[in-house]
Steps between C-alpha positions, in 0.01 A plus 500: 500500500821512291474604128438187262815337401507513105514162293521537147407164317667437164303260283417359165148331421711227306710407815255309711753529810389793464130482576565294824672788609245774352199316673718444849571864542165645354376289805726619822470880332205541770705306709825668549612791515557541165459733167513275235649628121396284190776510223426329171866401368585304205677160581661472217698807544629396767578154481730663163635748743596274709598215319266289642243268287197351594473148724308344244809517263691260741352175473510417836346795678248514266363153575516610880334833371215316416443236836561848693255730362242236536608458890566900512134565386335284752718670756454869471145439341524614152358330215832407302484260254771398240428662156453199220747627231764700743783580267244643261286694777801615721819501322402579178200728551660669797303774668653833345139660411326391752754662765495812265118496542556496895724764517254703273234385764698626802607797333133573400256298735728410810161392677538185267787372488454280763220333341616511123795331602339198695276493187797444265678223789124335443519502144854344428586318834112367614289476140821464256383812286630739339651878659709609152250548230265780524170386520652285813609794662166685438347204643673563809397874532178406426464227859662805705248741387646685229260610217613328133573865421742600824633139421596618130629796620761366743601218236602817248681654763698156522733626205580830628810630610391579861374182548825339351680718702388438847453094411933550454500756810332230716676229366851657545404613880480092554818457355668748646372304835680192401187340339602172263095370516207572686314604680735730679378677793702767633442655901610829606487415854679777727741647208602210383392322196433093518473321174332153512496303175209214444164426712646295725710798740180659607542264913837728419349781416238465813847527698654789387178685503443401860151351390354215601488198191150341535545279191425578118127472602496749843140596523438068502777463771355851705186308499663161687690692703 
C-alpha cells in the first residue's frame, strides 16, 4: 500500500464550518488512506491577514448563516445549534484562549486533542456555553479525562511564550496557504500541495485523493451499500 497522503486540517472551535469538516475527516481517517494533522489556528488572525471579516458581519449571509447551519447539522450529523446571544458569544468573546489551550494540549497531550476540541465545538456550537473563561476551559479538560490539576497546568501554560509562539507559527502556515477562513485543509498528494477552503470541498477532496466519497456519514452509507 502507498504511504498515507498527509491532510493537515486548519481549524478554530469558534468557526463551526469548521467542525463539519473536523468530524467528516476524523471519520474517513480509517477510511482512506490518510494521516490526518490537527492544527489549532486562530481565525481571527487570519481573517485580519487577509482582509477578510466574518459572514455574520454582512447582513445577508448571516441570515443564510443561520437557515444553513441548521440544514448543515442535520446533514453531516453534528449537533449544531445557533448560539442565543451570537455577537456576544462569537464576535465579541472570540476563541483566542481557548485555541491557546489547544495548542498547549497538542503540544503537551496530543492524545487529546481530538477530544478536547469536539468538547469545546459542544460547548459553544451544541449547549451555547462558554470556551474563554477559565473555569469553562477546565470544564472541558475535565469531560476528556484530564485531572483538575493537569487541567490547571495546561491553562498556565496558555500565557507562555511557546505556546504563543506556535498558536502564530500555526496560524501563519494557514496563511501562507492562502487561508482567508476556515477550516482549511491542505493535501500533499504526490508533491504537490492542494489547498481546499470550507467543509463543503471534501466530494473534491475525495477526487484528488483518488478515494472514494461515501457521504459525510460513510460507515451509515458502507452499511446500505
Amino acid at each position: 500500500m502507498a504511504a498515507p497522503v498527509v491532510l493537515d486540517l486548519f481549524y478554530d472551535v469558534v468557526s463551526p464550518y469548521s467542525w463539519l469538516g473536523f468530524e467528516v475527516l476524523c471519520r474517513y481517517r480509517n477510511i482512506w488512506n490518510i494521516n490526518l494533522r490537527l492544527c489549532p489556528s486562530f481565525i481571527a488572525a487570519i481573517m485580519k491577514d487577509s482582509g477578510n471579516k466574518a459572514p455574520a458581519l454582512v447582513p445577508r449571509k448571516g441570515k443564510y448563516m443561520t437557515q444553513d447551519l441548521k440544514r448543515l447539522g442535520d446533514y453531516f450529523q453534528v449537533p449544531l445549534h445557533m448560539p442565543k446571544d451570537f455577537t456576544h458569544s462569537i464576535l465579541e468573546k472570540g476563541s483566542l484562549s481557548a485555541m491557546r489551550f489547544l495548542t498547549a494540549v497538542n503540544m503537551e497531550r496530543p492524545e487529546l486533542l481530538e477530544p478536547m476540541s469536539r468538547e469545546l465545538w459542544m460547548r459553544i456550537w451544541s449547549r451555547d456555553e462558554d470556551i474563554t473563561e477559565a473555569q469553562s476551559i477546565l470544564a472541558a479538560a475535565t469531560q476528556v479525562g484530564l485531572t483538575p490539576q493537569q487541567g490547571q497546568e495546561l491553562l498556565r501554560k496558555i500565557g507562555s511564550p511557546e505556546v504563543k509562539e506556535q498558536l502564530k507559527q500555526t496560524t501563519d502556515a494557514a496563511c501562507s496557504y492562502g487561508a482567508f477562513g476556515l477550516p482549511l485543509v491542505v493535501a500533499h498528494v504526490g508533491g504537490e500541495t492542494h489547498a481546499l477552503f470550507g467543509s463543503d470541498r471534501l466530494e473534491l477532496l475525495s477526487h484528488l485523493l483518488g478515494e472514494k466519497w461515501l457521504g459525510p456519514v460513510p460507515q451509515a452509507r458502507k452499511s446500505q451499500l
